[in-house]
Jmol script that loads the backbone (N, CA, C; Angstrom):
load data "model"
ATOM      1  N   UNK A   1       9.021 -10.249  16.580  1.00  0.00           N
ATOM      2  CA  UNK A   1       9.239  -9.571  15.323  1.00  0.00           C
ATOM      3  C   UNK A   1       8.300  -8.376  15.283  1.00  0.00           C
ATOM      4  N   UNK A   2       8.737  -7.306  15.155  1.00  0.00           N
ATOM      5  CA  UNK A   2       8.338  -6.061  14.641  1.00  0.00           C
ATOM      6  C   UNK A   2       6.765  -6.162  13.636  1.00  0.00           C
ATOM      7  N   UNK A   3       5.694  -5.284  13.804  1.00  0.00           N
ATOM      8  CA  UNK A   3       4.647  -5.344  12.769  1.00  0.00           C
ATOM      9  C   UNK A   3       5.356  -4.836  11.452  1.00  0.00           C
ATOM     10  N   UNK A   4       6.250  -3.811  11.386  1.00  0.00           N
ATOM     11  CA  UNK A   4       6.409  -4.193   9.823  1.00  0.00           C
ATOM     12  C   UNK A   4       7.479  -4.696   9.319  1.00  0.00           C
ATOM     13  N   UNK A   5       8.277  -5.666  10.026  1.00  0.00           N
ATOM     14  CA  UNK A   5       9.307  -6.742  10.270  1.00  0.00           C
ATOM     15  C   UNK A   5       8.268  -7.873   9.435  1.00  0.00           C
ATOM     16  N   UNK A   6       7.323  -8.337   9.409  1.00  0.00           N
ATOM     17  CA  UNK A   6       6.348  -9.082   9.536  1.00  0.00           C
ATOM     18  C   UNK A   6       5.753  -8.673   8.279  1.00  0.00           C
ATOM     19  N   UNK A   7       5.094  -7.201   8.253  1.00  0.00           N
ATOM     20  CA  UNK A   7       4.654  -7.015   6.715  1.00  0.00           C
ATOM     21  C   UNK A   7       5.706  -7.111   5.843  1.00  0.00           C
ATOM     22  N   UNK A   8       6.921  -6.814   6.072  1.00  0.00           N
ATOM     23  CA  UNK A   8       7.863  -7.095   4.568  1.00  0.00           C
ATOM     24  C   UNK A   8       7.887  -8.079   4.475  1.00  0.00           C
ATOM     25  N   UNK A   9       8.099  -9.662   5.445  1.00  0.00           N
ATOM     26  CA  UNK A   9       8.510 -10.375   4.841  1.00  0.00           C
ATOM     27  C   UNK A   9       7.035 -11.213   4.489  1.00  0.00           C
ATOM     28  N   UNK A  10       5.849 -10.478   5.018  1.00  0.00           N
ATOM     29  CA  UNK A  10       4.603 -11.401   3.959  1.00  0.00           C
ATOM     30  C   UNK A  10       4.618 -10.545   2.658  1.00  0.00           C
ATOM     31  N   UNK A  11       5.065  -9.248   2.445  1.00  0.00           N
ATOM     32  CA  UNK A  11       5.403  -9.135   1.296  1.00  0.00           C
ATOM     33  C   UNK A  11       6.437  -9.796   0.541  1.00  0.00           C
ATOM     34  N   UNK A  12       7.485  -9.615   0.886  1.00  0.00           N
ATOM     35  CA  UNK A  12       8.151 -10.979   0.287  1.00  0.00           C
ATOM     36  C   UNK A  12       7.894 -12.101  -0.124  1.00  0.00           C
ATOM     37  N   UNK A  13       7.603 -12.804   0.664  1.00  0.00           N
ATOM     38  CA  UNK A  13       6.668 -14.256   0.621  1.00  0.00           C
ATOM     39  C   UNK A  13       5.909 -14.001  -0.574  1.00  0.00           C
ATOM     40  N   UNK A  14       5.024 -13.050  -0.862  1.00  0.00           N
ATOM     41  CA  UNK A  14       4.545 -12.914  -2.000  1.00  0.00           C
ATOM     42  C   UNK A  14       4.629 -12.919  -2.936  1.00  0.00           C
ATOM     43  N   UNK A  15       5.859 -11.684  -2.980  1.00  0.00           N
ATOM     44  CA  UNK A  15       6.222 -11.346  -4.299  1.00  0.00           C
ATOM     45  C   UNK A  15       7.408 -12.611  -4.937  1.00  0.00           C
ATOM     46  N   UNK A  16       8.189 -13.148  -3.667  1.00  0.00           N
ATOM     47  CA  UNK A  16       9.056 -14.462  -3.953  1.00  0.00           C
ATOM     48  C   UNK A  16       7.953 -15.665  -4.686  1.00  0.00           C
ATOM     49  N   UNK A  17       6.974 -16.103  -3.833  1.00  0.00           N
ATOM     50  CA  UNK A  17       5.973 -16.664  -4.997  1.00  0.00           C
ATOM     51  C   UNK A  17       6.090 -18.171  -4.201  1.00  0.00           C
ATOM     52  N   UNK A  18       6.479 -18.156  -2.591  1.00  0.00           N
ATOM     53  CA  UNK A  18       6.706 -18.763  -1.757  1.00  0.00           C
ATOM     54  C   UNK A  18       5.277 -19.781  -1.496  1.00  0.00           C
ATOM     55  N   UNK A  19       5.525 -20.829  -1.947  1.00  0.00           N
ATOM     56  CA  UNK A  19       4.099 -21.482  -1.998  1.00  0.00           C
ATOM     57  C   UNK A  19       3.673 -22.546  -0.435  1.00  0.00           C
ATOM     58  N   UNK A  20       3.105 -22.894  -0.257  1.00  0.00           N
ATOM     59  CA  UNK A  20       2.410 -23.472   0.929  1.00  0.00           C
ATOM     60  C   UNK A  20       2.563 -22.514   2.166  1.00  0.00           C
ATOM     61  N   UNK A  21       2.727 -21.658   1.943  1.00  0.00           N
ATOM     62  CA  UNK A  21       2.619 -20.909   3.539  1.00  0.00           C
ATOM     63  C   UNK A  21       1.514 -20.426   3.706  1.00  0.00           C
ATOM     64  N   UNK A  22       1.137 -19.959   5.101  1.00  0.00           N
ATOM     65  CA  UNK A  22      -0.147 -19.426   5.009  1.00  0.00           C
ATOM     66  C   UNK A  22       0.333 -17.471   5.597  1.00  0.00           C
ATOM     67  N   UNK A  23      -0.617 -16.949   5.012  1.00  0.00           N
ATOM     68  CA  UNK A  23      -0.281 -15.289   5.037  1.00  0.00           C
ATOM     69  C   UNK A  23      -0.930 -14.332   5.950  1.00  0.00           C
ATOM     70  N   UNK A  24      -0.675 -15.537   7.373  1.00  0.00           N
ATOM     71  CA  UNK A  24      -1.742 -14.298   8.508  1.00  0.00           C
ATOM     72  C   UNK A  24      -2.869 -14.240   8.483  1.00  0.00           C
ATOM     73  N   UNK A  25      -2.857 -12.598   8.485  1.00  0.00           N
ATOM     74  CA  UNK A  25      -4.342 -12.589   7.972  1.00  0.00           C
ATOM     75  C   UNK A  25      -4.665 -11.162   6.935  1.00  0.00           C
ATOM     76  N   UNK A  26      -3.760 -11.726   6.452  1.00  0.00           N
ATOM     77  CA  UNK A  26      -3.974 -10.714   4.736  1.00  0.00           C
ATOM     78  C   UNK A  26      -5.096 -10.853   3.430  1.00  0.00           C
ATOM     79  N   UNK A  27      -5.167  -9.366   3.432  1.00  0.00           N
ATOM     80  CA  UNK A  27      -6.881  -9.597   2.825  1.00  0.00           C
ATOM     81  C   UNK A  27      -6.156  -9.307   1.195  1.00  0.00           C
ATOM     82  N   UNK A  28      -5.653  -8.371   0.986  1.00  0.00           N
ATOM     83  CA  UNK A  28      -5.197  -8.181  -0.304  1.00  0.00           C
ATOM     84  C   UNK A  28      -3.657  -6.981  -0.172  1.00  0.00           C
ATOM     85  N   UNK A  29      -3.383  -7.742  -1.243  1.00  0.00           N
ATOM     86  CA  UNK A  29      -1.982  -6.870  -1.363  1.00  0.00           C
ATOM     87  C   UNK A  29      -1.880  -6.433  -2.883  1.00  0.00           C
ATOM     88  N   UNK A  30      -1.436  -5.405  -3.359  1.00  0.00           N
ATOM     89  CA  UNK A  30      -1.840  -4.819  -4.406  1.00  0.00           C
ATOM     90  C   UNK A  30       0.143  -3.884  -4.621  1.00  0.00           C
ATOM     91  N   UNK A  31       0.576  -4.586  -6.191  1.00  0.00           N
ATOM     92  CA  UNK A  31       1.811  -3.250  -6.143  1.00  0.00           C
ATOM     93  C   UNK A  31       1.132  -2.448  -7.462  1.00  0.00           C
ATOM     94  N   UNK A  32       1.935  -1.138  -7.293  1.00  0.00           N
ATOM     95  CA  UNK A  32       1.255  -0.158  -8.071  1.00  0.00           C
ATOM     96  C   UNK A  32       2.814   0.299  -8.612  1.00  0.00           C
ATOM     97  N   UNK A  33       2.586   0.797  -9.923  1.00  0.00           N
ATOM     98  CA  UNK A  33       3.602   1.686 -10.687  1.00  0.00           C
ATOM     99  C   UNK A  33       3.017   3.144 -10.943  1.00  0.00           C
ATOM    100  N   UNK A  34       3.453   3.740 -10.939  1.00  0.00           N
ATOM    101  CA  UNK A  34       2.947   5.568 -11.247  1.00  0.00           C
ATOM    102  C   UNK A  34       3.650   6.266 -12.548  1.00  0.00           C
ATOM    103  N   UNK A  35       2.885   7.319 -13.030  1.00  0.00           N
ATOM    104  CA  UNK A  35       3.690   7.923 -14.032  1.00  0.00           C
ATOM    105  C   UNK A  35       4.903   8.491 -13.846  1.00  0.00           C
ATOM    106  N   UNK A  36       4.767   8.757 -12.649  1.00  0.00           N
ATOM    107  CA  UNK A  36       6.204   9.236 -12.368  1.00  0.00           C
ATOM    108  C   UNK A  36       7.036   8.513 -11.954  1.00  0.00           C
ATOM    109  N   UNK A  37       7.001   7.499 -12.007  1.00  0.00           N
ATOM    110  CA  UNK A  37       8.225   5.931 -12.165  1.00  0.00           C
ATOM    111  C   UNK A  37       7.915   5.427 -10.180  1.00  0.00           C
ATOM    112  N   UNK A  38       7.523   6.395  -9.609  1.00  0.00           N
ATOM    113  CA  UNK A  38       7.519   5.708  -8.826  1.00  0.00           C
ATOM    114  C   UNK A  38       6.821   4.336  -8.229  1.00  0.00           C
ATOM    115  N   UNK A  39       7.020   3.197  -7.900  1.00  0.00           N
ATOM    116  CA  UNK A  39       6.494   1.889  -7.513  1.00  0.00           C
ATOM    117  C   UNK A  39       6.571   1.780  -5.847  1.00  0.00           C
ATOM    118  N   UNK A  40       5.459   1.103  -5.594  1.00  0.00           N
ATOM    119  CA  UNK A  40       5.085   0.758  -4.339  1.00  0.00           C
ATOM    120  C   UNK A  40       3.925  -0.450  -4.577  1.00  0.00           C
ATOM    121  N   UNK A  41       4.138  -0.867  -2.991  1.00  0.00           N
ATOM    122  CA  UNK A  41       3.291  -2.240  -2.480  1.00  0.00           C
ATOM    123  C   UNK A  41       2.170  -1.693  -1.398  1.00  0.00           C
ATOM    124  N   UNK A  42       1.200  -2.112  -1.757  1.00  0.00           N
ATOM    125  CA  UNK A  42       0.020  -1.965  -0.276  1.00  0.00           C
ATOM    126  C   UNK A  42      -0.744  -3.374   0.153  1.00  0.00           C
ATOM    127  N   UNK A  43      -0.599  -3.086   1.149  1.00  0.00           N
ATOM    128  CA  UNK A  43      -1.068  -4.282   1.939  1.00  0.00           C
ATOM    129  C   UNK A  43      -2.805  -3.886   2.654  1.00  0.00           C
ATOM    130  N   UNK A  44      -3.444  -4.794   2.633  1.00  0.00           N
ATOM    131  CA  UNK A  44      -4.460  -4.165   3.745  1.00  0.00           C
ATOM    132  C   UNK A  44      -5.194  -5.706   3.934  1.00  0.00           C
ATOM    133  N   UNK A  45      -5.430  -5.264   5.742  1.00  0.00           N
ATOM    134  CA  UNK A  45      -5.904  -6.767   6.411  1.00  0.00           C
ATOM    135  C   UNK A  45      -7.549  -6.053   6.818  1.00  0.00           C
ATOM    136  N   UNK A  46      -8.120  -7.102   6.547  1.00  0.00           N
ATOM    137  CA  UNK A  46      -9.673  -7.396   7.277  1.00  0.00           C
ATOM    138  C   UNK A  46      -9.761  -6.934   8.760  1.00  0.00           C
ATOM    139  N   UNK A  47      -8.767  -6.900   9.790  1.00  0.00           N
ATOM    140  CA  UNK A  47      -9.184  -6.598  10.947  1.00  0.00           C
ATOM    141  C   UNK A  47      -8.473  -5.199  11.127  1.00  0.00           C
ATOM    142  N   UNK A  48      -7.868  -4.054  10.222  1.00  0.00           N
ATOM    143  CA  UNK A  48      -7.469  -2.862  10.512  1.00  0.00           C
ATOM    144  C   UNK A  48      -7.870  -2.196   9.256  1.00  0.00           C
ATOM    145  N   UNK A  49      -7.899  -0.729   9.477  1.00  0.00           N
ATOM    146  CA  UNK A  49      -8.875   0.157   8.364  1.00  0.00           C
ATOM    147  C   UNK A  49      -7.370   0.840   7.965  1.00  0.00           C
ATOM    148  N   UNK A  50      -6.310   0.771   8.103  1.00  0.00           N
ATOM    149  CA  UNK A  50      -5.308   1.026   7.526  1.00  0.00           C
ATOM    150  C   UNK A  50      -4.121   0.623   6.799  1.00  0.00           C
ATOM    151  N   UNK A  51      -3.721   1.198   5.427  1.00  0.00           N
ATOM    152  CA  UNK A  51      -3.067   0.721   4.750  1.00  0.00           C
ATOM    153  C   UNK A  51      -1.425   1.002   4.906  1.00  0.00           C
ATOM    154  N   UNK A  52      -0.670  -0.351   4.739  1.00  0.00           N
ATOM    155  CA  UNK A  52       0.465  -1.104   4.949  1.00  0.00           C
ATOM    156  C   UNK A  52       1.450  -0.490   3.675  1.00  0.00           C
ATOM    157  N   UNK A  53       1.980   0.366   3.409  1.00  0.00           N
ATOM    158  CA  UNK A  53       2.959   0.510   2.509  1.00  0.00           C
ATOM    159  C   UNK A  53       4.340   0.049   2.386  1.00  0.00           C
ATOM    160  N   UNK A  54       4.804  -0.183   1.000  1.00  0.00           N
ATOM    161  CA  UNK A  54       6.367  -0.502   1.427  1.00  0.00           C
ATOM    162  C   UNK A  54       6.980   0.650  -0.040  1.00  0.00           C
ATOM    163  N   UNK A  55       7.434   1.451  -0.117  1.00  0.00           N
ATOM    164  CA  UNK A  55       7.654   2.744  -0.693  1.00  0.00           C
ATOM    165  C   UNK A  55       9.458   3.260  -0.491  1.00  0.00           C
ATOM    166  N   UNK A  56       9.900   2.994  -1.283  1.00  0.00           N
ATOM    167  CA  UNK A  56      11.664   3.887  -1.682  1.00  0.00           C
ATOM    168  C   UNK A  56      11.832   2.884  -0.256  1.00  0.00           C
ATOM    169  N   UNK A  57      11.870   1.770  -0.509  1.00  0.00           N
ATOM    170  CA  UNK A  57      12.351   0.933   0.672  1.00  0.00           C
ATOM    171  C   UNK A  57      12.052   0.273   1.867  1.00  0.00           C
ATOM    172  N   UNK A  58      11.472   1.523   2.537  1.00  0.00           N
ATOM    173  CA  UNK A  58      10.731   1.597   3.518  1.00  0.00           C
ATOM    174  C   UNK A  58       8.930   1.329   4.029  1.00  0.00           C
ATOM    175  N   UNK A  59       9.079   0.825   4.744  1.00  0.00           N
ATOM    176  CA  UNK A  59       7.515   0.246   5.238  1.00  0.00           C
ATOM    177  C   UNK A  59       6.707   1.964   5.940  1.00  0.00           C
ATOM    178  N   UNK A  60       5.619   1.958   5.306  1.00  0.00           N
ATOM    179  CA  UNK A  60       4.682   3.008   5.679  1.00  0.00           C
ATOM    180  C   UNK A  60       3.180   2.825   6.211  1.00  0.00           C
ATOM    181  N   UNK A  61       3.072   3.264   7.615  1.00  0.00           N
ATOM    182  CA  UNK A  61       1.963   2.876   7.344  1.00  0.00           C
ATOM    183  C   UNK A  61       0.733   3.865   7.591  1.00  0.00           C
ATOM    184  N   UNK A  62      -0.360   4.265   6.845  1.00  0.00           N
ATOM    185  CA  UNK A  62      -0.925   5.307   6.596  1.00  0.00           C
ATOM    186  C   UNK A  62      -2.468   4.997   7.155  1.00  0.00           C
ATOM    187  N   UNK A  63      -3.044   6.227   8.287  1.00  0.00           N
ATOM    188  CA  UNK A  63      -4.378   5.827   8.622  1.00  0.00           C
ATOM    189  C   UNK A  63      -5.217   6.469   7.780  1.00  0.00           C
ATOM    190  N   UNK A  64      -6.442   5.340   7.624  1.00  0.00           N
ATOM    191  CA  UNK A  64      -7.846   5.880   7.186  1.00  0.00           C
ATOM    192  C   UNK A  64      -8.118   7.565   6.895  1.00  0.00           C
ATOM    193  N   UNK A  65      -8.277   8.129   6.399  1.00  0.00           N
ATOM    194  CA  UNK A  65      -8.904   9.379   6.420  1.00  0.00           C
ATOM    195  C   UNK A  65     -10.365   9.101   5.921  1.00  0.00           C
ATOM    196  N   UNK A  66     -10.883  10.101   6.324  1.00  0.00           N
ATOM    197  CA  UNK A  66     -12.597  10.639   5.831  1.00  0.00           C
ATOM    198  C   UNK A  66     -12.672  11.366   4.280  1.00  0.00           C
ATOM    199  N   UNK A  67     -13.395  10.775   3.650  1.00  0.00           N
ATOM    200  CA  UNK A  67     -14.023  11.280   1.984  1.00  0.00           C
ATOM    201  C   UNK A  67     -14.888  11.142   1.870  1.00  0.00           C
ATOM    202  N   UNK A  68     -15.583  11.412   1.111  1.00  0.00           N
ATOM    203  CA  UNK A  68     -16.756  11.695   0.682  1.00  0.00           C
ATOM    204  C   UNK A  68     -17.121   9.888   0.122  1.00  0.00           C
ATOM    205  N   UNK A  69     -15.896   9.904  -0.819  1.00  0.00           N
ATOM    206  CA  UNK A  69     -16.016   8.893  -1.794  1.00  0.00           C
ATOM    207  C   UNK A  69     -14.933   7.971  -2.141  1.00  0.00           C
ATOM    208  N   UNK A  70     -14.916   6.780  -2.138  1.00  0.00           N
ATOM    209  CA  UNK A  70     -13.878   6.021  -2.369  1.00  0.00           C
ATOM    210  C   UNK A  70     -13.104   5.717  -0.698  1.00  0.00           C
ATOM    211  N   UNK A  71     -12.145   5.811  -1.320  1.00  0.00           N
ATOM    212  CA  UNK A  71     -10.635   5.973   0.424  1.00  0.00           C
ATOM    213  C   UNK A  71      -9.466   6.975  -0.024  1.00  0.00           C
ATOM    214  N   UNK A  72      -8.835   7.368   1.402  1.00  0.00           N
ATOM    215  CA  UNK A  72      -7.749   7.559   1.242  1.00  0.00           C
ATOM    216  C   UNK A  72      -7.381   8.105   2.697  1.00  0.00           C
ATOM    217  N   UNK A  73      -5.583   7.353   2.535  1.00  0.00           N
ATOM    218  CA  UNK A  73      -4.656   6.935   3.470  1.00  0.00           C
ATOM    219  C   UNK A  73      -3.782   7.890   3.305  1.00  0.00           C
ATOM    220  N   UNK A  74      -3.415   8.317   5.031  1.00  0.00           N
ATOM    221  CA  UNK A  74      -1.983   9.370   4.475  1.00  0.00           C
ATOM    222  C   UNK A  74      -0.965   9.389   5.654  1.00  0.00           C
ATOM    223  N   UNK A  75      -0.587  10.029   5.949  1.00  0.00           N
ATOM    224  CA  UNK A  75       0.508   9.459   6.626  1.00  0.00           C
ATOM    225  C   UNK A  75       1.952   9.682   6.358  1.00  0.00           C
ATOM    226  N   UNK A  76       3.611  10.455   7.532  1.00  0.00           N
ATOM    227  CA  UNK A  76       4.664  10.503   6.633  1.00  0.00           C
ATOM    228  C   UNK A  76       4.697  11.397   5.708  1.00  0.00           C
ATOM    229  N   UNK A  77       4.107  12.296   5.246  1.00  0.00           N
ATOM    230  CA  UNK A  77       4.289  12.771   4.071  1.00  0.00           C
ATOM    231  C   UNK A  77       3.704  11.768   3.047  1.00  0.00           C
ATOM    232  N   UNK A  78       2.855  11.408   2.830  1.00  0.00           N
ATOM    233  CA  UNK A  78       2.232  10.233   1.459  1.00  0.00           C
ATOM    234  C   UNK A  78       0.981  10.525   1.862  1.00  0.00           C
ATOM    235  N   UNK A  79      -0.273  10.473   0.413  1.00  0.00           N
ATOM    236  CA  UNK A  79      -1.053  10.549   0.620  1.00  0.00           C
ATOM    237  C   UNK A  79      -1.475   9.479  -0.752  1.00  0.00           C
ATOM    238  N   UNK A  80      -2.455   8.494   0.096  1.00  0.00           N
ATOM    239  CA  UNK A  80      -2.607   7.327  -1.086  1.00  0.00           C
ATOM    240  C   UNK A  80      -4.506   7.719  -1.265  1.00  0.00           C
ATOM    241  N   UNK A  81      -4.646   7.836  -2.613  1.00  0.00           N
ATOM    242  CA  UNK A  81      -6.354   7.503  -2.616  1.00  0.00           C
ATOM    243  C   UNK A  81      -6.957   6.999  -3.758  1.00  0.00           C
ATOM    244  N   UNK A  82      -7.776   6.230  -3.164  1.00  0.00           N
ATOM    245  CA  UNK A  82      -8.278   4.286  -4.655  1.00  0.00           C
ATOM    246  C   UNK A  82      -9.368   5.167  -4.687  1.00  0.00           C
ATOM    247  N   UNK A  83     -10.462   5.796  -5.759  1.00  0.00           N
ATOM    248  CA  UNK A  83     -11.709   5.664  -6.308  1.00  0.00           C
ATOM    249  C   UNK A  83     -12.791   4.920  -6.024  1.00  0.00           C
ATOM    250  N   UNK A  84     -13.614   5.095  -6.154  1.00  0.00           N
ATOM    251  CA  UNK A  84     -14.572   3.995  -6.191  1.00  0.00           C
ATOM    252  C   UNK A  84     -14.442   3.307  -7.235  1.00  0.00           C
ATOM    253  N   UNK A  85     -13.975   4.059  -7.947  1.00  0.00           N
ATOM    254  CA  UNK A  85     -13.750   3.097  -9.548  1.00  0.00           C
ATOM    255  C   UNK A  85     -12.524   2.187  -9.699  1.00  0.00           C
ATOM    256  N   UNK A  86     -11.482   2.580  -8.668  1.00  0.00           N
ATOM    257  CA  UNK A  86     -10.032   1.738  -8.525  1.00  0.00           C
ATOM    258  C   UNK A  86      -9.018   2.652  -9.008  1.00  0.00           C
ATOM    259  N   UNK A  87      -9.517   3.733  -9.086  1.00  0.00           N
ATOM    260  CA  UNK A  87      -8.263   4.974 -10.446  1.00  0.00           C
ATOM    261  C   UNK A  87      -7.485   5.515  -8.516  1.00  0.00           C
ATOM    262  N   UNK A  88      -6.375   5.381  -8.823  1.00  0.00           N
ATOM    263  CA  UNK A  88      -5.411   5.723  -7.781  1.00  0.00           C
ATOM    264  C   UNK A  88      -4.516   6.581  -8.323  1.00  0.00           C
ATOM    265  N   UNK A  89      -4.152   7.509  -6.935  1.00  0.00           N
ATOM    266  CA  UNK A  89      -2.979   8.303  -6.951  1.00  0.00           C
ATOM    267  C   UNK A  89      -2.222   8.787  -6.016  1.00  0.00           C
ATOM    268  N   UNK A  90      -1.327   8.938  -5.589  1.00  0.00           N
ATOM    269  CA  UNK A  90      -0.161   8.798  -4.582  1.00  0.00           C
ATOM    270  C   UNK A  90       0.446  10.015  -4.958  1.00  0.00           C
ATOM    271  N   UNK A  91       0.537  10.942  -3.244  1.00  0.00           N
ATOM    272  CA  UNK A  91       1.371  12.488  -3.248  1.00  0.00           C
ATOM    273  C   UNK A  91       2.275  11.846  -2.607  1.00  0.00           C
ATOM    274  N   UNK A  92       4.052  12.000  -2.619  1.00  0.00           N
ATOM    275  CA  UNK A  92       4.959  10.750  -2.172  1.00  0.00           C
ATOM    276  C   UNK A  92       5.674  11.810  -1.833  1.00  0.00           C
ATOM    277  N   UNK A  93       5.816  12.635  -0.621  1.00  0.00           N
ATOM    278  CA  UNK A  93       7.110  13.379  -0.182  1.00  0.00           C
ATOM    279  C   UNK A  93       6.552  14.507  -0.921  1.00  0.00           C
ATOM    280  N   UNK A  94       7.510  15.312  -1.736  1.00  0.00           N
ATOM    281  CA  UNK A  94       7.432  16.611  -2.047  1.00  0.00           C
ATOM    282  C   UNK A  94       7.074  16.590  -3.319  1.00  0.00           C
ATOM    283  N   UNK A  95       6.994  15.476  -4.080  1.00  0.00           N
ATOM    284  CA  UNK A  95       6.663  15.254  -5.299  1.00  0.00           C
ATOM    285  C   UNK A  95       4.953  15.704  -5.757  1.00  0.00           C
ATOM    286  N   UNK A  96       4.482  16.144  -6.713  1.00  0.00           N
ATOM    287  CA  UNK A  96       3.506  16.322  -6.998  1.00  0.00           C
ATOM    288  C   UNK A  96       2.260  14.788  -6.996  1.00  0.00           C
ATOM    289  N   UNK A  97       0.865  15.224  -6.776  1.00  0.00           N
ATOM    290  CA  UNK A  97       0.341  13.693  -7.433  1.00  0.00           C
ATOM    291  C   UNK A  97      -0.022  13.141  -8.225  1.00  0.00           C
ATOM    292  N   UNK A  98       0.431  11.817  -8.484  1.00  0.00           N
ATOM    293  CA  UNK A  98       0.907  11.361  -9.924  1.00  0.00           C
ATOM    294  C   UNK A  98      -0.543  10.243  -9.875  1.00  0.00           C
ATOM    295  N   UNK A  99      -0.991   9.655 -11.093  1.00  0.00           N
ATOM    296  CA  UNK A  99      -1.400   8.376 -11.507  1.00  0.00           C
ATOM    297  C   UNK A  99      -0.711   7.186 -11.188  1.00  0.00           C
ATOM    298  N   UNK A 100      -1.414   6.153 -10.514  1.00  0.00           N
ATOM    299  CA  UNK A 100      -0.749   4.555 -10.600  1.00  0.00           C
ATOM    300  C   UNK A 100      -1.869   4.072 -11.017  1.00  0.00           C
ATOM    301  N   UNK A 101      -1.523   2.535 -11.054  1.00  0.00           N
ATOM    302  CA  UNK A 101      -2.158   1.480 -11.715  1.00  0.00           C
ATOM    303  C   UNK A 101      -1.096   0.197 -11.029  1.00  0.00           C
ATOM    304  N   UNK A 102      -2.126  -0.971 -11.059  1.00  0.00           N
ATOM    305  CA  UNK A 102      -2.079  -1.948 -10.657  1.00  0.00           C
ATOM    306  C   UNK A 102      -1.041  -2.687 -12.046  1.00  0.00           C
ATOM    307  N   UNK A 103       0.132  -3.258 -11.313  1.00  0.00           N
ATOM    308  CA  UNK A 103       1.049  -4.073 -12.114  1.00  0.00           C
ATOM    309  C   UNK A 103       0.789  -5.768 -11.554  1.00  0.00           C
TER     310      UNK A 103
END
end "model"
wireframe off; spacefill off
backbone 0.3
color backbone group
């Protein structure tokens, strides 16, 4: 099976609410809604510095970049970046960057 054959369906597993399984080795998975309606899922594991997207369908997956402060992942055309404080925002294709928050 494919690596992100594998992340959708431990996303799945998740979001289905699939109980006794065990989830690899997934550190946290986080979905986000944005002002601009757009929704997405991120995944991120303990043994890779890059984040796992699943975005308008499709699995993304975006490396580490360098900041000053906080993170941020880009990749594809997407550019994801969490705060130190947790305040996130996502440039998604040609779209401007919007605000998310944790749903």
């Amino acid at each position: 099976m494919g690596r992100h054959k594998a992340i959708l369906l431990t996303i799945t597993m998740l979001a289905g609410g699939i109980s006794g399984t065990r989830h690899a080795d997934a550190q946290t998975f986080r979905t986000y809604r944005c002002a601009d309606g757009t929704q997405f899922i991120v995944g991120f594991y303990d043994y890779d510095n890059r984040a796992f997207l699943q975005i308008d369908g499709e699995p993304i997956t975006l490396a580490r970049r360098l900041t000053v402060s906080g993170a941020r992942y880009s990749g594809a055309g997407i550019t994801l970046k969490i705060s130190r404080t947790g305040a996130t925002t996502v440039k998604h294709l040609k779209r401007p960057v919007t605000a998310c928050a944790v749903i």
